[in-house]
Phi, psi and omega in degrees: 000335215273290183318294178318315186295334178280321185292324188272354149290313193278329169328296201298306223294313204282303192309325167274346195048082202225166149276163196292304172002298194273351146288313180262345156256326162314301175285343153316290195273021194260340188277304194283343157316298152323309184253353157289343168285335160313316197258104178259127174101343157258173186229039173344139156223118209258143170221142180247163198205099191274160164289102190274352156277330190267317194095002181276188173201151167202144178220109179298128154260148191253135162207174203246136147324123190196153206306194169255351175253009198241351188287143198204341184219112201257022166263345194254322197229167177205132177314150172332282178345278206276011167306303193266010167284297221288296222246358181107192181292150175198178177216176213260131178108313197280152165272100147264142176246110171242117164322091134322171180252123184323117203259166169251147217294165166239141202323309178327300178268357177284314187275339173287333177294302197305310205295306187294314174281347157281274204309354147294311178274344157338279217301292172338320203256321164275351174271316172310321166288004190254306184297329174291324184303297211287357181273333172253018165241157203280005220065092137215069176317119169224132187194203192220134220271132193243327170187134177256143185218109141064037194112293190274148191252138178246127215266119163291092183272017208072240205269018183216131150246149209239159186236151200241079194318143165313298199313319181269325157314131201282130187300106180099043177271148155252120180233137197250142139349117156121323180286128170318094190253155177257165152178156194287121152262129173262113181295004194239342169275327234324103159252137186255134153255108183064045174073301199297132135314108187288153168230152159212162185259346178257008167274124164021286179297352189264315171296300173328306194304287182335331175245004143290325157331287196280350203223055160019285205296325196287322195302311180269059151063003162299321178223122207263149183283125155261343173188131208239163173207128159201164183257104185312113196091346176238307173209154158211170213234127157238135164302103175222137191207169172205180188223354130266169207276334160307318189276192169235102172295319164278327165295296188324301153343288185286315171088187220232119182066017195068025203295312180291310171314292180336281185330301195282343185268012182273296180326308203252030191066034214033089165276146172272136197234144175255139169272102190245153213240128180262109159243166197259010172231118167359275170255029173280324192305320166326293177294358178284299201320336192258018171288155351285012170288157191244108169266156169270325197181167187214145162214138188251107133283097210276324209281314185271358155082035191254145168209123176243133178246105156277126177231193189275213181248329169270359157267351207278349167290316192310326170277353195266295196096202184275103166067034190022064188260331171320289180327309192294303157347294171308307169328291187311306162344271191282349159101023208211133163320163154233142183214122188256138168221170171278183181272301185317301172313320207283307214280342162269341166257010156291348186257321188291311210281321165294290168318307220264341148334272154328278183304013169236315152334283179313337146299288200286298188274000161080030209272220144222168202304324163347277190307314189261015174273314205273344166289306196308321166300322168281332119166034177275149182206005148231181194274321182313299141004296174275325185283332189237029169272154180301129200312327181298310167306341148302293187310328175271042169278137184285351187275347197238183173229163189262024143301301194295310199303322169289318168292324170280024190276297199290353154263352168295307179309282182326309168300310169301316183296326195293325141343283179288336166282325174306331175214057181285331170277312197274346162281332199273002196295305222282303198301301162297017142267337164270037201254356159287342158232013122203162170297071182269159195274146172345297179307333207246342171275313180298345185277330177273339197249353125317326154262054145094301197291108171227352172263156163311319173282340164258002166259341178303318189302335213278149182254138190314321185289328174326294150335304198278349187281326185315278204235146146297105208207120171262169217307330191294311204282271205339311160307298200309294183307324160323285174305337162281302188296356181272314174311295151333340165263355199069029172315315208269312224289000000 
C-alpha cells in the first residue's frame, strides 16, 4: 500500500505538473474525508498525516479541551473534568490525539478519495494558472464579457475567468456578451467564486489604476494620488500632489485640452472626475476639495475631525452640489463631516450658539454675563473646560487675575463633582452597561446621561451625529460604537 501511494502521488504530480506537496495534501484530506464516513451518525475531527518518504499513513482523531460548562459536542470536544481523569493535568484549548486504526477504504469510499484528489488538484492546477496570470499583470484585468448571470458579468480572461459582481459593476453602464471590458484585482485580497476571480470596476483602486494608465508622471511616481472619493458613474474627487517643482500636478492629471482626464473618464463610464491639488493642511485641503465652490470662512474641530464651511447665500446649492454629492466627497476625501451654511444661517446660528453659551456658563459658575462673554471670547464652550485646563491659560486672559481664574475654576470643579453625585447611580447604571463596548471616563458618561442616554438601548438608538451632538467624538469611532452596542443588545435579533 505504502509503494502505490508514493506511485500514485509521482504519478499525479508529473501528469499534472503540480508539486508533489499539493498532491500528498489532497490526499490527506481525501483519506480523513473517507474515514469520517465510516463513523455513521458522527462528525469526528480526523486527521490523516501520510509519510512522504515511505508512504505509511496513519490517522489520528482530534478532540478540543473545553470548560465543563461550555462542552456541548462530544464528537469534537471533550471536557476539562474528564480530560484530567483519562490524561492528567490538561488546560482548556489543548488537543488531544489518539491514532486510530487505518480503516479499510470500501469501494464507496476509495471513488470518494479519487473524487476528493481530483477536485484538489483541479482547484491546484487553477491557482497555479491563476498565480502565473496574476504575475504578469499590474492589478489590472481585461478580457471580454462572456455572459451576463443574474446581474453579474462573467469575464473571459483566457486561461483565467473572472467574474464582476452586480456590486462592482458601474451603475447604468450598459455592457453586452462579446465587450471588452476592465476591472481591479486586488492581488493582497484575492477573492475567487466558483474558480472565477472577482474584479471589480466600482473600487478606488480601479480609478487609480486608470489614471496611472493614462498619466506618465503618476505611472513613474512624480505625481502622487493621496486620495480618491467617488460615487461610480456619476463623480469623483481625486487628490493629487507632487515635490517636484516642474510638474503640475493637476495639469499633468487633466492633460492638454483635458485629454488625458477625458482618456479616463471614458474607462469608468464618463464618470465626472475632479482633480484637486493635496495639502497637508487641513483646511486648505477642504477648500480644494469642495472646489468650485468659493468659501467664506472655515472652521476645524480636528479633535472631532467636524469642518464647518461658510459660503455666501447664493453659492451654498453650488457647494452642497446635486443631491449633495460635492460635499459628500469632499467628506469622504478628507476624512472629516463638512457641514456647509449659508452667511445668513451661519451668522443666526452663531448668535444662537453665543447666547446659549453665556446663559449656561452663567448658571453653572454662578457668574454674570460679563465673566462669560470673556470665557466665551476665548474660545471655552464647557464647564469641562474651565475645570481641567491649565490655570495658566485662564490667568493669561487679559481681563482676568489669578484670583477670579482659581475661583472659577474651583466652581467649575465644584459644579461637576456635584453632577457625578447627583447621578452617580444612573452613570454607573449606563458604565455597566456599556462596559462590552467601550470603556467611557465620568465625564464623558455624565454628559450622556444628562442627554437622556442612561441605558445600552438608549445609545443603541442614537444615529453617530446625535452621539457627536453629545460627547466629543469622531464620526467613524462614533459609528463603530453605535453598532457595536445595537450588536451587544440584540438590536439585530
Amino acid at each position: 500500500m505504502s509503494k502505490d501511494v508514493l506511485l500514485l502521488v509521482d504519478v499525479l504530480a508529473k501528469e499534472k505538473n503540480l508539486d508533489k506537496e499539493v498532491v500528498f495534501q489532497s490526499l490527506e484530506k481525501a483519506l480523513a474525508i473517507a474515514t469520517k464516513k465510516s463513523f455513521e451518525g458522527e462528525f469526528p475531527d480526523i486527521e490523516v498525516i501520510v509519510d512522504r518518504s515511505t508512504g505509511k499513513y496513519k490517522t489520528v482523531r482530534r478532540w478540543t479541551v473545553t470548560t465543563d460548562v461550555d462542552f456541548y459536542d462530544d464528537d469534537k470536544e471533550l471536557s476539562l473534568s474528564d480530560v484530567t481523569e483519562k490524561y492528567g493535568a490538561s488546560e482548556v484549548g489543548d488537543v488531544i490525539e489518539e491514532e486510530i486504526d487505518n480503516i479499510d477504504l470500501g469501494r464507496v469510499s476509495a471513488q470518494t478519495a479519487r473524487n476528493i484528489i481530483a477536485q484538489k488538484i483541479k482547484d491546484a492546477e487553477r491557482e497555479q494558472i491563476l498565480h502565473e496570470y496574476l504575475s504578469r499583470n499590474r492589478g489590472i484585468v481585461i478580457g471580454k464579457i462572456r455572459k451576463l448571470e443574474r446581474g453579474n458579468a462573467i469575464v473571459d480572461c483566457g486561461r483565467v475567468e473572472a467574474i464582476i459582481m452586480k456590486s462592482d459593476l458601474i451603475p447604468r453602464e450598459v455592457l453586452e456578451p462579446g465587450d471588452q471590458v476592465k476591472g481591479y484585482l486586488d492581488k493582497n485580497d484575492l477573492d475567487i467564486k466558483n474558480g472565477r476571480v472577482a474584479i471589480s470596476r466600482t473600487c478606488n483602486e480601479f480609478l487609480a489604476k486608470m489614471l496611472e494608465n493614462n498619466v506618465p508622471e503618476v505611472a513613474s511616481g512624480r505625481v502622487e494620488v493621496h486620495g480618491i472619493a467617488r460615487e461610480p458613474g456619476v463623480r469623483a474627487k481625486i487628490a493629487v500632489s507632487t515635490s517636484d517643482s516642474r510638474i503640475d500636478a493637476k495639469g499633468a492629471c487633466i492633460g492638454f485640452r483635458n485629454q488625458r482626464l477625458d482618456a479616463v473618464s471614458a474607462e469608468v463610464a464618463g464618470e465626472n472626475i475632479d482633480i484637486i491639488d493635496y495639502d497637508s493642511e487641513l483646511a486648505q485641503y477642504t477648500m480644494n476639495a469642495l472646489a468650485p465652490a468659493e468659501i467664506k470662512s472655515i472652521t476645524v474641530d480636528e479633535e472631532r475631525r467636524v469642518i464647518q464651511v461658510v459660503v455666501e447665500d447664493d453659492k451654498l446649492g453650488d457647494a452642497i452640489g446635486v443631491d449633495g454629492i460635492n460635499v459628500r466627497l469632499a467628506s469622504k476625501l478628507v476624512g472629516c463631516v463638512i457641514d456647509i451654511f449659508g452667511e445668513t444661517e451661519a451668522q443666526d446660528r452663531n448668535i444662537n450658539e453665543r447666547k446659549n453659551l453665556i446663559k449656561m456658563f452663567n448658571e453653572n459658575l454662578d457668574v454674570d454675563d460679563e465673566i462669560s462673554v470673556i470665557l466665551v471670547d476665548n474660545g471655552f464652550t464647557t464647564v469641562e473646560e474651565v475645570a481641567y485646563v491649565d490655570i495658566k491659560e485662564l490667568n493669561s486672559i487679559e481681563e482676568f487675575d489669578e484670583d477670579l481664574a482659581k475661583e472659577l475654576q474651583d466652581r467649575a470643579k465644584n459644579k461637576l463633582l456635584s453632577r457625578n453625585m447627583l447621578h452617580k447611580d444612573e452613570m454607573d447604571i449606563l458604565a455597566d452597561n456599556l462596559n462590552q463596548v467601550v470603556k467611557f471616563s465620568r465625564d464623558v458618561l455624565l454628559q450622556l446621561v444628562e442627554a437622556g442616554v442612561k441605558t445600552i438601548n438608549d445609545f443603541a438608538d442614537l444615529s453617530g451625529d446625535e452621539l457627536r451632538e453629545i460627547i466629543s467624538i469622531d464620526s467613524d469611532m462614533a459609528n463603530k460604537l453605535i453598532l457595536k452596542a445595537r450588536e451587544v443588545s440584540g438590536y439585530f435579533d
